[in-house]
Wavefront OBJ file of the C-alpha trace (Angstrom):
o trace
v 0.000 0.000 0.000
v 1.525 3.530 -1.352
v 1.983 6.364 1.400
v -1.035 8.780 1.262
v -1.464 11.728 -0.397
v -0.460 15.268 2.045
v -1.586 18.189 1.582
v 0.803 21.513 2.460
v -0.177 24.619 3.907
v 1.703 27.790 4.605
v 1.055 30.443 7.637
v 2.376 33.474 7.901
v 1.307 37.328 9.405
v 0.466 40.239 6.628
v -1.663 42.691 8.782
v -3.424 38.912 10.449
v -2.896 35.804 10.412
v -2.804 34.107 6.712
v -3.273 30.521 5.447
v -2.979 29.248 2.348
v -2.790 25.958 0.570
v 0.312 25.354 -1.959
v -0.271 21.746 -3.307
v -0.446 18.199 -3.013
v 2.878 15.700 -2.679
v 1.268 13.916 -5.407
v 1.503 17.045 -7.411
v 5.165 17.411 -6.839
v 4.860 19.442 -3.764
v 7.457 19.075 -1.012
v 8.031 20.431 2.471
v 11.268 21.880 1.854
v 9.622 24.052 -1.738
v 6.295 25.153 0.401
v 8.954 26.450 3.679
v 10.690 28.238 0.232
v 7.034 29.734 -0.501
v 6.489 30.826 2.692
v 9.829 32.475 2.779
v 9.694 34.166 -0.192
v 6.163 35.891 0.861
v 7.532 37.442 3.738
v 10.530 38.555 2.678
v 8.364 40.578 0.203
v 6.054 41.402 2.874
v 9.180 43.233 4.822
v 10.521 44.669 1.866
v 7.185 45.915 0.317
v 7.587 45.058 -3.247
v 6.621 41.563 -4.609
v 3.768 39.417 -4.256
v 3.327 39.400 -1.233
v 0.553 36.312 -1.187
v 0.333 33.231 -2.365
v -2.495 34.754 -4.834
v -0.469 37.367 -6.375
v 2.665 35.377 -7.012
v 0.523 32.581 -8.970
v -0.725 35.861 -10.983
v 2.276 36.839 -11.486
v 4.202 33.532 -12.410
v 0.716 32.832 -14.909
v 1.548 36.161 -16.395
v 4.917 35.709 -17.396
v 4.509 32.192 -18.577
v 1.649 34.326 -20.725
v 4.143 36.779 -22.076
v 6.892 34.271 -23.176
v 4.032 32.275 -24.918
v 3.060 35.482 -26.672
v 7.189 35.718 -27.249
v 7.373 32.962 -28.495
v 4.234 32.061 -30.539
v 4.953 30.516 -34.174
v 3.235 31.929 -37.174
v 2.025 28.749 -37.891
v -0.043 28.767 -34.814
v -1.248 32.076 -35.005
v -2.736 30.932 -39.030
v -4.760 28.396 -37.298
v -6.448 30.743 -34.836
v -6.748 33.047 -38.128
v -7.978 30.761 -40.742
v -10.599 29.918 -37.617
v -11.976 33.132 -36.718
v -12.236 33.476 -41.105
v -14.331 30.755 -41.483
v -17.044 32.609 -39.536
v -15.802 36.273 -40.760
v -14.890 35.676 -44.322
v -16.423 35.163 -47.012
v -12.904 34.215 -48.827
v -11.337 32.443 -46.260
v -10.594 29.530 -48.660
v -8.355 32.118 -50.893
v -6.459 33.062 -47.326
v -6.032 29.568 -46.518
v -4.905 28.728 -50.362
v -2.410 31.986 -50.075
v -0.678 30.636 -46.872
v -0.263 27.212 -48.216
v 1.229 27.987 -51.228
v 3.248 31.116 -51.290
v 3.553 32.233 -47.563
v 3.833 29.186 -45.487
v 7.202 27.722 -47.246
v 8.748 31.318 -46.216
v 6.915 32.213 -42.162
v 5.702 28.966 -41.562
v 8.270 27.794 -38.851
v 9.201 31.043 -37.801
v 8.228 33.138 -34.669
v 6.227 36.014 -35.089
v 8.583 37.955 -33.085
v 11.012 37.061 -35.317
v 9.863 38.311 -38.809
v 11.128 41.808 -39.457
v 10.770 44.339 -42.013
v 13.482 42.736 -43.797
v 11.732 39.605 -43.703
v 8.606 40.764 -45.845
v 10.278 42.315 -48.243
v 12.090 38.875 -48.892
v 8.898 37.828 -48.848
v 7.776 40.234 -51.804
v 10.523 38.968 -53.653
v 10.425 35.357 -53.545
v 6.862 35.798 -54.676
v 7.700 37.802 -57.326
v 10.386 35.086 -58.277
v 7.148 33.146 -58.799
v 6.226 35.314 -61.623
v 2.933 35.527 -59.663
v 0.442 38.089 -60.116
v 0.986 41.964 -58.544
v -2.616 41.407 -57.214
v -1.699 38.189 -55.732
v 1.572 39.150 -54.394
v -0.349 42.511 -52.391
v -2.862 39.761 -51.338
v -0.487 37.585 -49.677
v 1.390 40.361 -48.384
v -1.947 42.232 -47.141
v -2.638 38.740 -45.327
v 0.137 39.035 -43.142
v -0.497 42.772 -41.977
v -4.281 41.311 -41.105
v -2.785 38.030 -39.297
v -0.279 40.562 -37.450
v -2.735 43.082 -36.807
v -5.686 40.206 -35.140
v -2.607 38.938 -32.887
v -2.211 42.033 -31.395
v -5.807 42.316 -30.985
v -6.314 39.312 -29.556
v -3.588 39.595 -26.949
v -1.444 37.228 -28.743
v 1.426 39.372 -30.025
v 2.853 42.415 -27.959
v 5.414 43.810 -30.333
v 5.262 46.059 -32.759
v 3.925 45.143 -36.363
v 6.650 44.367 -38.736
v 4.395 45.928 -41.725
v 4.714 49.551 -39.498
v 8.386 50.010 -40.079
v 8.426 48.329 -43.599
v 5.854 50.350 -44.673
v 7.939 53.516 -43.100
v 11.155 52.504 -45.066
v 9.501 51.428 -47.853
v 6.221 53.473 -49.055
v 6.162 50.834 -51.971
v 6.309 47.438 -50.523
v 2.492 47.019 -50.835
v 2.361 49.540 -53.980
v 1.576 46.918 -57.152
v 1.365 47.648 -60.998
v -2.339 48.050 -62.003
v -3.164 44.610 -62.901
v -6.634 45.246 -63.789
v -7.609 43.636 -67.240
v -8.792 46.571 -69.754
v -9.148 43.647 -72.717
v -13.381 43.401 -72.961
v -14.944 41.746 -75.993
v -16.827 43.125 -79.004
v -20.240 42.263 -79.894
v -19.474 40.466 -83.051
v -16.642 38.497 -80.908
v -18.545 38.041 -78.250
v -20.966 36.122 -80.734
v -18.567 33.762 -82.076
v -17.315 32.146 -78.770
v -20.959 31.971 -78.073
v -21.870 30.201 -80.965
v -18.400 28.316 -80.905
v -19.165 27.184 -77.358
v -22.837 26.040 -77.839
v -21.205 23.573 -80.323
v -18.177 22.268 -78.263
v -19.971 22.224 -75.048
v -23.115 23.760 -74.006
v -23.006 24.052 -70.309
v -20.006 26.516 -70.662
v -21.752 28.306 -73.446
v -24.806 28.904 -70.757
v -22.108 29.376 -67.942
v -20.313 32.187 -70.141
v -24.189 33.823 -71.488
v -25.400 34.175 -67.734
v -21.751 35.767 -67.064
v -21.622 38.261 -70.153
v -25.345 39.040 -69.364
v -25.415 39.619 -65.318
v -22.041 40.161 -64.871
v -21.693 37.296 -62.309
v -18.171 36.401 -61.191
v -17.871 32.555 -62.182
v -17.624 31.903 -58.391
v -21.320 33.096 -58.156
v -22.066 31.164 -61.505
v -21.078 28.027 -59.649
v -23.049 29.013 -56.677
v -26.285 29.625 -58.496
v -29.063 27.235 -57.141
v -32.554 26.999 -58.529
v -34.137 28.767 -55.505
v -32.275 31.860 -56.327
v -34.190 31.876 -59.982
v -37.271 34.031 -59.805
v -38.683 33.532 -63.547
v -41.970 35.499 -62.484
v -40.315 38.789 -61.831
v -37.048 37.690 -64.287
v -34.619 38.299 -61.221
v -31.900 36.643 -60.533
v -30.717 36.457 -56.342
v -26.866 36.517 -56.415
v -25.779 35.126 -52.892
v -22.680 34.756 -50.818
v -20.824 37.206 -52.832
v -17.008 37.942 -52.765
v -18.228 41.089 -50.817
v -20.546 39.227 -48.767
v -23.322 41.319 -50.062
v -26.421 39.940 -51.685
v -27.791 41.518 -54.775
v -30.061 40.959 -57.624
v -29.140 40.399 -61.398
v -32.109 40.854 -64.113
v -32.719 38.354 -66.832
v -32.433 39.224 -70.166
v -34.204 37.328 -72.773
v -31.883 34.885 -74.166
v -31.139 33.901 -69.931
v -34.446 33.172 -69.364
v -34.993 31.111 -72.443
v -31.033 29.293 -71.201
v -32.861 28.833 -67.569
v -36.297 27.299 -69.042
v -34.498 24.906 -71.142
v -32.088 24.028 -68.166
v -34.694 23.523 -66.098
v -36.914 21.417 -68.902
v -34.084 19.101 -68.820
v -32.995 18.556 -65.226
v -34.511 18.404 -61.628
v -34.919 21.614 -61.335
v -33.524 21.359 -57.780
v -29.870 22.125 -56.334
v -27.117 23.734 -58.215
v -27.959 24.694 -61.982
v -24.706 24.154 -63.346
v -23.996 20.282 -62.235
v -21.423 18.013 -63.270
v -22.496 14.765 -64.844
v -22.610 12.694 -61.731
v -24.515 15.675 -59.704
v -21.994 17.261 -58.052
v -21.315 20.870 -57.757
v -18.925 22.976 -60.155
v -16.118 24.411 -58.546
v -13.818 25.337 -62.365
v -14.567 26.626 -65.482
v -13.412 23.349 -68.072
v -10.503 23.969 -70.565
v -12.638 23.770 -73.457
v -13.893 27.584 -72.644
v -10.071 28.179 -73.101
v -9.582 26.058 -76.122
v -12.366 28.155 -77.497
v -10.646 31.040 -77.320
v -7.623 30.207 -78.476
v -9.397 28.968 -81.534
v -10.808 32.183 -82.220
v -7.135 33.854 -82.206
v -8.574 36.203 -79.322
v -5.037 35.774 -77.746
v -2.866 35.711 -80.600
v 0.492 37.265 -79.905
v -0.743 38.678 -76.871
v 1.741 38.522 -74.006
v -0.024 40.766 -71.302
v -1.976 39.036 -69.313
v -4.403 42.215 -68.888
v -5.355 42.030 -72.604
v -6.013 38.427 -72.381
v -9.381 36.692 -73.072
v -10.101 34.790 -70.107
v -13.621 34.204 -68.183
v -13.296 37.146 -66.005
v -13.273 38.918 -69.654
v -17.045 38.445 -69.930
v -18.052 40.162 -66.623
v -15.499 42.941 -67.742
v -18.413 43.236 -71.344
v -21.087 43.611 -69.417
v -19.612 46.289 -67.737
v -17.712 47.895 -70.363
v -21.176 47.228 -72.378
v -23.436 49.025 -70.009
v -20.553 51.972 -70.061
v -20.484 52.630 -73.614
v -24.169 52.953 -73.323
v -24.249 55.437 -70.655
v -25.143 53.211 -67.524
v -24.098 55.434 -64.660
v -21.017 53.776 -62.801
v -23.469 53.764 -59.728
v -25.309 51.784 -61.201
v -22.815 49.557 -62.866
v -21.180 49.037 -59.330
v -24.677 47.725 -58.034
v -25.260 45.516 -60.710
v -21.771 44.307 -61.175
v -21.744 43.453 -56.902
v -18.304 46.440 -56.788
v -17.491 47.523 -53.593
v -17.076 50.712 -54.113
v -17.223 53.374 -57.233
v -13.384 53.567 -57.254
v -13.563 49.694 -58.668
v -15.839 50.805 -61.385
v -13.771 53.853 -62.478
v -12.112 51.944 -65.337
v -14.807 52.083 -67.109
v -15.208 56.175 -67.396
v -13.189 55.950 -70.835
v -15.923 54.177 -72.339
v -18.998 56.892 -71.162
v -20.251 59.573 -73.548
v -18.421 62.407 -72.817
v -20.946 65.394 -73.426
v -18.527 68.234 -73.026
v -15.842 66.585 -75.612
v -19.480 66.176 -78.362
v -20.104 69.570 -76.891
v -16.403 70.682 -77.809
v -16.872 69.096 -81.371
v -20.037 71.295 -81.879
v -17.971 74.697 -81.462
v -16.003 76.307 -84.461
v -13.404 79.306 -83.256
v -12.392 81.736 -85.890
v -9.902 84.141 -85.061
v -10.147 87.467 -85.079
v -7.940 89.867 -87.221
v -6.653 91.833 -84.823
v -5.965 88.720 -82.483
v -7.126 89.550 -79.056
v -10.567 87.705 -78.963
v -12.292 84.496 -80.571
v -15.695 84.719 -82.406
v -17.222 81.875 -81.560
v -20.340 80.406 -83.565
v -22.342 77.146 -83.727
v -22.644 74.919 -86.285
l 1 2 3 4 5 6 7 8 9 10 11 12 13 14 15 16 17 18 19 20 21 22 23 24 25 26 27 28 29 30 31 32 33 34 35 36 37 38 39 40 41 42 43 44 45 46 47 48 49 50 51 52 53 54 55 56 57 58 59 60 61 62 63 64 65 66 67 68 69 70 71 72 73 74 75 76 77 78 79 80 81 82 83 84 85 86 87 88 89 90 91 92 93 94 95 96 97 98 99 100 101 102 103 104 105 106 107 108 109 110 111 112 113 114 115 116 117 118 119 120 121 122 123 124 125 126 127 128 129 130 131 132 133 134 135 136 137 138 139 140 141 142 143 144 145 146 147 148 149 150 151 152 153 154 155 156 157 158 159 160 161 162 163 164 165 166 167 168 169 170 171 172 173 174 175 176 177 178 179 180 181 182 183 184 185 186 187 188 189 190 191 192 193 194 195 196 197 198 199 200 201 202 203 204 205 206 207 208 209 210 211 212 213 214 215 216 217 218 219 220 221 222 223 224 225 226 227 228 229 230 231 232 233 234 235 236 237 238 239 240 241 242 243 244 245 246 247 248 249 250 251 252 253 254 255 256 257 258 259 260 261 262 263 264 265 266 267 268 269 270 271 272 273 274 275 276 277 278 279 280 281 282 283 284 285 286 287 288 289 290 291 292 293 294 295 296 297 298 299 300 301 302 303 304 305 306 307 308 309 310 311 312 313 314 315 316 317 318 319 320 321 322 323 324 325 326 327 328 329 330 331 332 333 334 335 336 337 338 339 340 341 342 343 344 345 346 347 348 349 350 351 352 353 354 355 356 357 358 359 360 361 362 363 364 365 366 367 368 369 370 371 372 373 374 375 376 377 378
């Protein structure tokens, strides 16, 4: 039979008489460490600085094993609690998850958090742009960091300055990109041939890329479309769980409506309208909507990737479409699901400009003597 279990308790005076339990032999405690307690306490107590109970010294010893955990956090660690709080905060928490994997987590995985200095992200910036990736996705990765940085601090984790503070100090550029927004948007007549070449090669894409160039959906939200967002009645179309996690509405024009009916006519009419062949959902667009285009010599010794045809070109149309025909970027940005009017501004090139017609209308013939203009209207 084993000894039993003791219990130690420590008494000293601070003001009156104090006792206090320190712990259990089974828990390590001896006589010798609990006299040491004891000890300890009062020589605080005659000094006056310390903790001078058992209470305050456990607060203090819990707060300094708190900071050297914050010290000494990886950045791995601090992604999980990120990608967490996403999930429920984010509507693109998959792309921040993809990001780290990919490009950021070979670089800060390991690391400490207190560890990664300004010199650090712009090594970052640079192995990413070894990658040849995108400008947009290299600010995106490096944007992710500043937020990860920016919620440890918030959330008590990290207690050190942000690394993006000083970089950004030394460097006004590190998060300054090209503009890698695509200008390249299709012409009617073009826009008619990959139609026509896609309803022969396959017709699901042709319907995917006619509800795109039509509402302006992001093929994300063409993917999402279910057949309880489809309001045939009314001819509105509910566009939900948006990259902005704002809901809108698209309007049907006549050749979507007519693409819905016979969808419909052919199907369940239930779940996802764009399927794959054993039910699932569509998460790509297939290769044949790039085969297409390539075809049609839309690329052809193009090397910029902003005057490439791609699937994102068709939502760029209808934009570019409602422009030229003097939509007002307001309302552009509400059909098109933009955040904000600055996203939109692109498009200004392509609105009437009245004061250049206005401009056009004037003839100036100059006066002999050359000090005025006469000025008449044709």
């Amino acid at each position: 039979q084993g000894r039993a279990d003791r219990y130690y308790f420590i008494r000293y005076q601070n003001g009156k008489q104090v006792e206090e339990g320190v712990g259990w032999t089974s828990e390590g405690m001896t006589p010798q460490q609990a006299s040491n307690i004891r000890g300890e306490i009062v020589a605080n107590i005659r000094t006056g600085s310390g903790p001078m109970s058992l209470k305050e010294k456990r607060e203090t010893e819990l707060g300094k094993r708190e900071s050297k955990a914050r010290e000494n956090l990886p950045f791995n660690t601090l992604v999980a609690d990120y990608l967490d709080w996403a999930k429920s905060n984010k509507a693109s928490w998959k792309d921040d998850r993809t990001r780290y994997n990919k490009h950021i987590k070979p670089v800060f995985g390991n690391k400490l958090i207190k560890k990664i200095s300004p010199l650090d992200l712009e090594k970052l910036k640079r192995s990413l742009q070894k990658k040849e990736l995108s400008p947009a996705t290299i600010k995106q990765c490096l944007v992710l960091v500043r937020q990860m940085f920016n919620k440890a601090t918030a959330w008590g984790k990290f207690a050190g300055d942000n690394p993006f503070k000083n970089a950004t100090l030394n460097n006004r550029k590190l998060l300054e990109v090209p503009d890698n927004r695509r200008i390249r948007f299709l012409q009617p007549e073009e826009a008619n041939s990959l139609l026509n070449e896609l309803a022969n090669k396959s017709p699901q894409v042709h319907d995917m890329a006619l509800l795109s160039l039509d509402t302006g959906m992001r093929k994300g939200e063409v993917f999402s479309l279910t057949w309880q967002d489809i309001d045939f009645k009314n001819e509105i179309i509910q566009i939900k769980d948006t990259k902005n996690n704002r809901n809108r509405q698209s309007f049907m024009t006549k050749e979507v409506k007519a693409m819905l009916k016979t969808i419909q006519r052919s199907g369940s009419g239930v779940g996802h309208i764009f399927q794959k062949k054993n039910g699932g959902s569509i998460n790509h667009v297939y290769k044949v909507f790039d085969r297409t285009v390539e075809a049609l010599g839309f690329n052809k010794g193009i090397k910029d990737r902003r005057d490439k045809v791609v699937f994102h070109t068709l939502r760029h149309t209808f934009a570019s479409w409602l422009a030229s025909n003097g939509t007002p970027l307001l309302v552009i940005k509400e059909l098109g699901g933009w955040q904000s009017l600055d996203m939109v501004e692109r498009y200004t090139h392509l609105v009437p400009d009245e004061k250049r017609e206005a401009i056009k209308n004037l003839e100036r013939k100059k006066v002999l003597d050359g000090n005025a203009y006469e000025v008449a209207t044709s």
